[in-house]
C-alpha positions in Angstrom: 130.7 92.7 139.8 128.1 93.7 142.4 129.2 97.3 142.4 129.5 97.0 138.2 125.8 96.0 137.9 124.9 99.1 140.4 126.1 101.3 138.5 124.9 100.1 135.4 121.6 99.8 137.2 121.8 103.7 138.5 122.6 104.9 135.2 119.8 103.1 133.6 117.4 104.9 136.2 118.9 108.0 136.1 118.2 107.7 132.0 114.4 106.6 132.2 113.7 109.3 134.3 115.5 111.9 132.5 113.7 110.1 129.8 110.3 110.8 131.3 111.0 114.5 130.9 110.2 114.5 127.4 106.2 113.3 128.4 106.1 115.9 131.3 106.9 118.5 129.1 104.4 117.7 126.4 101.8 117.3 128.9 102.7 120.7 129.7 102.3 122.5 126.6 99.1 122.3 125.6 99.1 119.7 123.4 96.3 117.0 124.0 95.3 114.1 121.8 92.4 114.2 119.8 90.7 110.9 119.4 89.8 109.4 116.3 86.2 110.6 115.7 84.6 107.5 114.5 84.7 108.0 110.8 84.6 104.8 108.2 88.1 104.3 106.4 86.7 105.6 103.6 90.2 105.5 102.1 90.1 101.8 102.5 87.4 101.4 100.7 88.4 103.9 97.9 91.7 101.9 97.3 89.6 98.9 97.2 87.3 100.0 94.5 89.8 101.7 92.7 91.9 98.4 93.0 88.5 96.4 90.7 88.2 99.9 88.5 88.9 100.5 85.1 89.4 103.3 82.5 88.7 102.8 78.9 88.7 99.1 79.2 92.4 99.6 81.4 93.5 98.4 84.4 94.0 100.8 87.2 97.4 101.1 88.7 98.7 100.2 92.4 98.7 103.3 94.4 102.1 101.8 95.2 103.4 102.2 91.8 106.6 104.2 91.6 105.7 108.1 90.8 106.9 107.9 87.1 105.1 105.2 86.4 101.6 106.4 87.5 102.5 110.2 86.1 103.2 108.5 82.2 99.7 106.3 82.8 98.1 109.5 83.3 99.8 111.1 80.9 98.5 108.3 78.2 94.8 109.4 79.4 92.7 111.8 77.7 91.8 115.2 79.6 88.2 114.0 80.3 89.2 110.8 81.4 91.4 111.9 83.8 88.8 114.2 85.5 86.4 111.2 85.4 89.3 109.3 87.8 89.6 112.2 90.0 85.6 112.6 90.1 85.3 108.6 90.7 88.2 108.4 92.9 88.8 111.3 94.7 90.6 109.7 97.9 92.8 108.0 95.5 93.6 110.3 93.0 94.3 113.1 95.7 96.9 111.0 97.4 98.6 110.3 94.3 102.3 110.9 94.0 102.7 110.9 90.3 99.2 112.0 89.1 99.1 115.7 87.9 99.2 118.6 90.4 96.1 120.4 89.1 94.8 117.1 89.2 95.0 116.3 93.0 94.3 119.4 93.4 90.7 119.0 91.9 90.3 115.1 93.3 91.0 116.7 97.1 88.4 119.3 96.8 85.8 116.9 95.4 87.2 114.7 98.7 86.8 118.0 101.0 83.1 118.2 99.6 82.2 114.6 100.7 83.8 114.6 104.1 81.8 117.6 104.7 78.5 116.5 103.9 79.6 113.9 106.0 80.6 115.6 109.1 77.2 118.0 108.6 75.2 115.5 108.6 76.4 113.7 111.8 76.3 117.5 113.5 72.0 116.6 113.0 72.5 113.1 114.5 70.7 111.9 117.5 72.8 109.0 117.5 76.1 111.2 118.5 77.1 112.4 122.1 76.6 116.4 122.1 80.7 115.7 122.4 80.4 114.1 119.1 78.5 116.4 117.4 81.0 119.6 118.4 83.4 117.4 116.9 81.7 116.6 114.0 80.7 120.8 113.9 84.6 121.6 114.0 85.3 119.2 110.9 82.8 120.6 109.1 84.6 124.5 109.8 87.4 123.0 109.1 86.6 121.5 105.5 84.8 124.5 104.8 88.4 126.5 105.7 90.5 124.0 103.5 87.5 124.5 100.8 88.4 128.2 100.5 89.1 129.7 96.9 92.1 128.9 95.9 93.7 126.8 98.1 95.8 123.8 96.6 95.2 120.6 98.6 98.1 118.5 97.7 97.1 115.6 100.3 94.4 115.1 102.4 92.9 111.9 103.9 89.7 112.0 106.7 90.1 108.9 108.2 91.1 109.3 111.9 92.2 112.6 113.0 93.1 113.2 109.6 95.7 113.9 107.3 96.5 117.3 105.2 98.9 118.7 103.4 98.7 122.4 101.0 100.8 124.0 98.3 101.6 127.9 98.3 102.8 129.0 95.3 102.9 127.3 91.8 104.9 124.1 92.7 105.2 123.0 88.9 107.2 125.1 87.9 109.2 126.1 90.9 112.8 125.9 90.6 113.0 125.9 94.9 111.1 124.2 96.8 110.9 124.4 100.4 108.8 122.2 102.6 107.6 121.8 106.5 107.6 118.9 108.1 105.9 119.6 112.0 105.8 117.8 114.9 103.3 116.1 117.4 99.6 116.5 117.1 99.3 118.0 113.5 95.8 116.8 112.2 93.3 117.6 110.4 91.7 119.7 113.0 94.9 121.7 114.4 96.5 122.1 110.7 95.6 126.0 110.8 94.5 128.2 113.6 93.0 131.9 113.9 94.6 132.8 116.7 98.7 133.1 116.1 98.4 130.9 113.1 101.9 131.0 112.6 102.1 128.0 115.0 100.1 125.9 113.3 101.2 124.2 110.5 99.6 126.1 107.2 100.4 129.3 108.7 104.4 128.1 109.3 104.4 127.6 105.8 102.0 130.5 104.7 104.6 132.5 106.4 107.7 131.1 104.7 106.5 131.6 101.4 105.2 135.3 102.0 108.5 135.9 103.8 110.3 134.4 100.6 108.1 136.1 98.2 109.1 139.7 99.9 112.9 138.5 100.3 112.9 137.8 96.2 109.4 138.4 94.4 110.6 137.0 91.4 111.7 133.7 92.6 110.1 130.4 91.6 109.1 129.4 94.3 106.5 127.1 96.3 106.6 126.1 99.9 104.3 122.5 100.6 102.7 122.4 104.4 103.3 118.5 105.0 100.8 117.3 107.4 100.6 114.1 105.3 102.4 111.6 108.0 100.5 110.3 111.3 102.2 112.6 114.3 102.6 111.1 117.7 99.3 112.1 120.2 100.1 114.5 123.1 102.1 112.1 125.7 101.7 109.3 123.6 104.9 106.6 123.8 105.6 107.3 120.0 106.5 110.5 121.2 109.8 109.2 122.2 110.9 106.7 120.0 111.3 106.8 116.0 108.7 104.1 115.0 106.4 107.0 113.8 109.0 109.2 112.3 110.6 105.9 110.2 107.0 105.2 108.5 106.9 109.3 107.9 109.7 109.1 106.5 108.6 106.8 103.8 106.1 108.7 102.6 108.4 112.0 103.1 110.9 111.0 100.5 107.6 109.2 98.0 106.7 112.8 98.2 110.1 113.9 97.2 110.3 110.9 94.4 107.1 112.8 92.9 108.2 116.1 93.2 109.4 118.1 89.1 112.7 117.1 88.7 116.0 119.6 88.9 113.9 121.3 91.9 116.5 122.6 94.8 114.6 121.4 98.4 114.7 122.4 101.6 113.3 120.8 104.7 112.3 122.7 107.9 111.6 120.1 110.3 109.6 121.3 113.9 110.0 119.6 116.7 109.1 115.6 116.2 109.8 116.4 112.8 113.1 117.1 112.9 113.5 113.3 114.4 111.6 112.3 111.0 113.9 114.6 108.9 116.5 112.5 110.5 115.1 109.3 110.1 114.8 110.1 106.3 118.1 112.3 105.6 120.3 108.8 104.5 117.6 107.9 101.7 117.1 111.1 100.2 117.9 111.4 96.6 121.7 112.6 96.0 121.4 116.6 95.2 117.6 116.8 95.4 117.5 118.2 99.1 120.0 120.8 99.4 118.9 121.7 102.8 117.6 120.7 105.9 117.3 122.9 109.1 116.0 121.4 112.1 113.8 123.8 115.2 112.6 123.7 118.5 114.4 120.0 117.9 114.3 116.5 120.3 117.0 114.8 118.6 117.7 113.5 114.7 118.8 110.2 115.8 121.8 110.5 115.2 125.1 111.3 116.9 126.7 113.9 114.3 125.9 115.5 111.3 128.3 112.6 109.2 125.7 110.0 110.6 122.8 111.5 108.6 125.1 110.4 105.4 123.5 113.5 103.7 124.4 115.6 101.2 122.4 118.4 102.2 123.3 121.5 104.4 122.3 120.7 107.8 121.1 123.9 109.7 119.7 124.3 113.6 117.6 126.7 115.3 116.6 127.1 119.1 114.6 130.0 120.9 116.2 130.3 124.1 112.9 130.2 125.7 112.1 126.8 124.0 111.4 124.3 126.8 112.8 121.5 124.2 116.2 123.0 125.7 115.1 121.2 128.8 114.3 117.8 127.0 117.6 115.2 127.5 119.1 114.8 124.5 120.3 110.8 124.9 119.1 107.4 123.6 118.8 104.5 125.4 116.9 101.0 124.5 115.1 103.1 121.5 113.6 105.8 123.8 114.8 109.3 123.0 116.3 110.7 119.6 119.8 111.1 120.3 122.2 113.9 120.0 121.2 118.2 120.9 121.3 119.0 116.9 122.1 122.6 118.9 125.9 120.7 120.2 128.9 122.7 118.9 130.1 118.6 118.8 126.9 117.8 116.9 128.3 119.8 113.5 124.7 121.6 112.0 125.4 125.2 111.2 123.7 127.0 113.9 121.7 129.7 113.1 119.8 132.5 114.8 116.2 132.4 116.1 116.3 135.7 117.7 112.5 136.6 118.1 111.1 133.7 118.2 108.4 133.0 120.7 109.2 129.7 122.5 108.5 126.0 120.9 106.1 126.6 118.6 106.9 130.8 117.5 109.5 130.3 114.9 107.7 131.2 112.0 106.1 134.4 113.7 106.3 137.7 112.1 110.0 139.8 112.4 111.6 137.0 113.7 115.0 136.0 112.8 114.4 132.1 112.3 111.4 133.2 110.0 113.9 135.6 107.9 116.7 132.6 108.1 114.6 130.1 107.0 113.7 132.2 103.9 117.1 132.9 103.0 117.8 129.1 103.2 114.9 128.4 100.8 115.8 130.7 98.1 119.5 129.4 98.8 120.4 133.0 99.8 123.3 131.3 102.2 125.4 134.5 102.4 122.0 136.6 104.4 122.0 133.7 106.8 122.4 135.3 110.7 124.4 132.8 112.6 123.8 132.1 116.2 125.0 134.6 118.7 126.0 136.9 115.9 129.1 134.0 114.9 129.8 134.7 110.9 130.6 131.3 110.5 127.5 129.2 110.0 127.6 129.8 106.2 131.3 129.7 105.3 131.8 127.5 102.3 128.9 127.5 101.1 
């Protein structure tokens, strides 16, 4: 029994340290928390008063109404009324699922406009530390950016380090639609970058829809950037376990819930992301997502493809120079994420990501992952390069 226990209690060591790899190696990349900056929950306080409001002598709906039924109370609301809800409400109406497109698109920019002014004027205040002002100066570039002409806010909430998330391409009447899901530290702040914006967020998905816009201009097409789930923080615990990717994933498939119907998706799921994409893959509408490829990933929780009880094709990418390679792929006592999605015994269809440019390079320009990630968003299975040059990753498709 003695030597039972000590083995049990090596193992378990062995495990938590190998463990401990995965916050080693995010300390080592780079990526460092951003703290809240202080701002009021101004969302809070928009639900609330949209939770008392009124339309035309009506009763407001729960923002936790299913998707149909806020889209048919809308849809029972004249034109001017409806802009007088987005106007009143704009941290409501934005955040939506269910309220029309153009709709949330005009409620977030009215939302953009406030949080500015907000953030500008705190840049002036003696009350700040000159810390806090430099914050408060790159929120105000940053709304200013997400202001630009044109741009489709789909999501986007200030409280915090923020929340974001942006349509390319008309995603009404899109027959595919393909959407990122990233990984730690995706805020407000680090949703785009100038410098190799292809590892940010909006440029990922900027990228996948120019690449799939070249690969078929004719395709109906629109490709969401989904920052619209609170990421784990730099070496943060959450990092490590799934509590963060199972309340993503709620709001993931309300998202999908909302989305036209008879619309083929595709989930590209980076890093953390992928353990989110997991988390969500058993809940997710029968047919709706017909594909979900997992990069640079940590683990899907999950053992085998069978245990994400999906009907979706499951696809996996990893640069070889991808320190992720180097995270152990185990679980034990709810730290970790499980199985290498990149396992021959795992079952994804592994694909190639020749090109890429370590953990967070997979979208970047010529790369294979960026022109296989494409081909799996306009369903284009047959063009898919397979790992090491095998021709099998696509068969029976």
């Amino acid at each position: 029994m003695t030597f039972l226990y000590e083995r049990l209690s090596t193992t378990s060591v062995r495990t938590l340290l190998a463990l401990a790899v995965v916050f080693v190696m995010l300390g080592t990349t780079g990526w460092t928390a951003v703290q809240p900056h202080g701002v009021t929950n101004v969302r809070t306080a928009a639900l609330a008063a949209w939770a008392h409001g009124t339309i035309g002598a009506r009763k407001l709906p729960s923002p936790d109404s299913a998707p149909g039924r806020i889209a048919l109370f809308f849809a029972t609301l004249t034109a001017a009324q409806r802009r007088t809800l987005a106007d009143r409400y704009p941290l409501v109406v934005g955040n939506l699922n269910g309220a029309p497109l153009t709709l949330r698109y005009r409620a977030n920019r009215k939302a953009l406009v406030e949080a500015r002014a907000t953030e500008l004027a705190r840049t002036r205040s003696d009350l700040l530390t000159p810390a806090g002002r430099d914050l408060a100066e790159q929120l105000t570039d940053r709304y200013t950016s997400l202001l630009g002409h044109g741009r489709q806010i789909l999501a986007f909430d200030p409280t915090g380090v923020g929340k974001v998330a942006e349509v390319f391409g008309d995603l009404g009447s899109a027959r595919r639609v393909s959407i990122v899901v990233p990984g730690v530290d995706t805020d407000v702040l680090r949703f785009e970058r100038t410098a190799k914006p292809y590892t940010a967020l909006d440029g990922m998905a900027r990228a996948l829809y120019a690449q799939e816009r070249r690969d078929t201009p004719r395709a109906r097409t629109a490709v969401i950037a989904w920052g619209d789930y609170t990421t784990p923080s730099g070496v943060d615990l959450e990092a490590s376990t799934g509590n963060l990717a199972a309340r993503g994933a709620i709001r993931l498939r309300a998202l999908l819930t909302a989305l036209p119907q008879h619309r083929d998706v595709a989930l590209f799921c980076h890093s953390y992301g992928s353990v989110l994409c997991g988390v969500a893959a058993s809940d997710l509408a029968p047919g709706q997502v017909s594909d979900i490829a997992v990069f640079g990933s940590p683990g899907m929780r999950a053992g085998h493809v069978s245990d994400l009880h999906t009907s979706a094709h499951v696809w996996a990418a990893r640069d070889d120079g991808d320190w992720i390679s180097d995270v152990p792929h185990l679980e034990f006592a709810g730290l970790g994420h499980g199985a290498d999605p990149m396992s021959q015994s795992f079952g994804a269809r592994q694909i190639s990501a020749a090109g890429a440019q370590g953990h967070p390079g997979y979208f970047a320009p010529g790369t294979a992952s960026l022109a296989n990630f494409a081909r799996i968003g306009l369903g284009d299975y047959p063009a898919v390069a397979c790992r090491d040059g095998h021709p099998h990753c696509a068969m029976g498709l």
